[in-house]
C-alpha positions in Angstrom: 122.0 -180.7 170.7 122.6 -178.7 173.3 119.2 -176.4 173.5 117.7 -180.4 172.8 119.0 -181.3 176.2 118.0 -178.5 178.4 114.3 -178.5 176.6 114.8 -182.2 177.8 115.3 -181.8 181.3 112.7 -178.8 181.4 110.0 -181.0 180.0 110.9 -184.2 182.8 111.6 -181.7 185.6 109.2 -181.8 188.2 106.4 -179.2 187.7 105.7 -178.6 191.4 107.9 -179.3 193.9 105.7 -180.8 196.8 108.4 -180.6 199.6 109.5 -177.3 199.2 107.0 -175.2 200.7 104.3 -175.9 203.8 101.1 -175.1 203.5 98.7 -174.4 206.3 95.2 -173.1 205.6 93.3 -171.9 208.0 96.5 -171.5 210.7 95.9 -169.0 213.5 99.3 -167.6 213.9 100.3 -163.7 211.9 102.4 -165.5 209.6 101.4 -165.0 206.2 104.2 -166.0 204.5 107.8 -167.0 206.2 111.3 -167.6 204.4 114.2 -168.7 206.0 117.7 -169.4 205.1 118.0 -169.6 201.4 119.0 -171.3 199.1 116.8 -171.9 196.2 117.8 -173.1 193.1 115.4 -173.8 189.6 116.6 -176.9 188.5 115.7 -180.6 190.0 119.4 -181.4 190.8 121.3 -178.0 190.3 123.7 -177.3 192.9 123.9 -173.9 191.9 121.6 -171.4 193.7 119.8 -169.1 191.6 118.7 -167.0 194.7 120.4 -167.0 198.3 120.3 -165.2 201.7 116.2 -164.8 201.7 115.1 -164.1 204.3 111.3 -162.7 204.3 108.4 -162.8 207.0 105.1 -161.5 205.5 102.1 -160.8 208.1 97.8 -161.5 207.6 96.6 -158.0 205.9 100.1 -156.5 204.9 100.7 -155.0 200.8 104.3 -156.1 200.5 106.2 -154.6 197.2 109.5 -156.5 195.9 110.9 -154.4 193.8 114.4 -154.9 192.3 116.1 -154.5 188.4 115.7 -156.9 185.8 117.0 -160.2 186.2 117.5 -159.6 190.2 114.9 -162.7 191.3 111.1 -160.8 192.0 109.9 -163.5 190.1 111.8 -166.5 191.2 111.1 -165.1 194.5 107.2 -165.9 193.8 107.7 -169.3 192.1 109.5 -170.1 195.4 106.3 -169.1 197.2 104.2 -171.1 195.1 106.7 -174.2 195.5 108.1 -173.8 192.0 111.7 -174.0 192.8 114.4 -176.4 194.5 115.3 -175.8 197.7 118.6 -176.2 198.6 118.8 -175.4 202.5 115.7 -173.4 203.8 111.8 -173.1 205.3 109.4 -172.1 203.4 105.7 -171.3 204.7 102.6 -170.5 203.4 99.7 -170.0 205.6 96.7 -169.9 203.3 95.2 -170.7 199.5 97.4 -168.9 197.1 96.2 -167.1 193.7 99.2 -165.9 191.5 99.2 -163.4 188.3 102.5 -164.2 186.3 104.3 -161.1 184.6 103.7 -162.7 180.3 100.2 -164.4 180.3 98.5 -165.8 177.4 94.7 -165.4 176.3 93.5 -168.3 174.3 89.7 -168.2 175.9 86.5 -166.3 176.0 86.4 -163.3 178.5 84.2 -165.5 181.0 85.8 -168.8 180.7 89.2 -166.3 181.6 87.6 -164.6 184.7 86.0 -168.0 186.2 89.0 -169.8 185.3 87.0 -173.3 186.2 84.9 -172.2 189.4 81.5 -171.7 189.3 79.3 -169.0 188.7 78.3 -166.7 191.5 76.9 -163.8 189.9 76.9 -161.3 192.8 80.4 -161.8 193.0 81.3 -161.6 189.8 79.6 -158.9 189.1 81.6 -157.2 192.0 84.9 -158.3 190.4 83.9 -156.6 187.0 83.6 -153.4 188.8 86.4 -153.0 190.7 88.3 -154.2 188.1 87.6 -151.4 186.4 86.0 -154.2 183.1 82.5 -152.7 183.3 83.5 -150.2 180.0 85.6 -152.6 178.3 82.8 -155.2 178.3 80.1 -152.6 177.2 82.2 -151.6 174.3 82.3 -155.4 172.8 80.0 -156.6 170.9 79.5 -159.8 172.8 80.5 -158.9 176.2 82.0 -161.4 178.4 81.1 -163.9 176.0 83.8 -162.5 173.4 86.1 -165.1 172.3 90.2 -163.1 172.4 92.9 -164.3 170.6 93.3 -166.1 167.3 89.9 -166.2 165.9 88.8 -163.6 168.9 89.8 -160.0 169.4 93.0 -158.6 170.2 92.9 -156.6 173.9 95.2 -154.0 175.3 98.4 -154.6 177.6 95.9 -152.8 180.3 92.9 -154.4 179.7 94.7 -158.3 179.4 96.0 -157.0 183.2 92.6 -156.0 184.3 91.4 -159.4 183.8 94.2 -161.6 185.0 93.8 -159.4 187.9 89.7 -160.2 187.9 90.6 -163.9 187.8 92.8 -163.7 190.6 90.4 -161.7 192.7 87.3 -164.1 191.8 89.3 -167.0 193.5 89.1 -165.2 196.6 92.1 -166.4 198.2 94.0 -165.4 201.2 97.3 -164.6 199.7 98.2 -163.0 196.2 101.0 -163.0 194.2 100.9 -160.6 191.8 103.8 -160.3 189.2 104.2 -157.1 187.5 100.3 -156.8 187.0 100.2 -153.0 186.8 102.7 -152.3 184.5 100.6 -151.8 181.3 97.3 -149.9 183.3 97.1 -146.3 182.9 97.3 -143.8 186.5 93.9 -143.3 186.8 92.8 -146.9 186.5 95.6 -148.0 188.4 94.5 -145.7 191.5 90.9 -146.9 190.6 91.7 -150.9 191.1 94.2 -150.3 194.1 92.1 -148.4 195.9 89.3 -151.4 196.1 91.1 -154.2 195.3 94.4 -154.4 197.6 92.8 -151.6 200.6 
């Protein structure tokens, strides 16, 4: 009964939080992204706070790293970002569109359908992503390309190359901030150095 009542609450929570973070596009000041005077907590009506004291400020064109042990809050940091927690007490801005990788990801699609994720085709530019992406192999060596269908009735991919292409999504939205959640993890040194290079220089 109990696991019955918090699957309960999970499933009428509210899945974005529209109060609990501004978003400017287009704004002119340095401000990427500004946090001030946690609290945040997960739940709609919790007044427990699952992270406190943040304090960030993030500036246009910076690589910040978050790095902390397991269980610490990287990731609740991000879903705070997104507007995907509570806010207790705090200010929260964005200042630009948003594309986020989260650190467990599902693949239910076909390789394109993944990448495109609902935009439309612009082949110059997808072709780009492919390569610094580091895909261009990967897709040589399947049978049917981009057009291969992963998962159940599909193929099975690699930790790396399941990264690769979340990353590629991400990339093909062409955003001003991203949020990348452990994306690296399972991508070997070379590639890694390959795809950081390009992609975040």
């Amino acid at each position: 009964m109990i696991s019955l009542g918090r699957l309960d609450r999970y499933m009428m929570s509210r899945e974005l939080v529209e109060d609990a973070t501004k978003r400017d596009e287009g704004c002119d000041s340095r401000t990427a992204v500004e946090v001030k005077n946690g609290p945040f907590s997960c739940a709609d009506e919790s007044k427990e706070e699952d992270l406190k004291h943040i304090n960030l400020n993030v500036n246009k064109g910076e690589l910040t790293a978050i790095v902390g042990i397991v269980g610490s809050g990287k990731s609740s940091l991000l879903a705070l970002i997104l507007g995907e927690m509570h806010k207790l007490s705090l200010k929260v801005r964005v200042c630009g569109t948003t594309a986020y990788v989260a650190q467990h990801h599902g693949f239910k699609m076909g390789l394109l359908k993944k990448i495109l994720f609902g935009l439309p085709m612009d082949r110059d530019r997808y072709q780009e992503v492919v390569r610094v992406c580091c895909l261009e192999k990967d897709l040589e060596m399947m049978e049917f390309g981009d057009q291969t269908e992963i998962g159940e009735r599909g193929i099975n991919l690699s930790g790396g190359q399941k990264q690769r292409i979340q990353l590629a999504r991400v990339v093909y939205q062409n955003c001003d901030i991203y949020l990348l959640d452990d994306v690296f993890s399972a991508i070997d040194a070379h590639t890694l150095s390959e795809i950081f290079k390009v992609t975040l220089h």
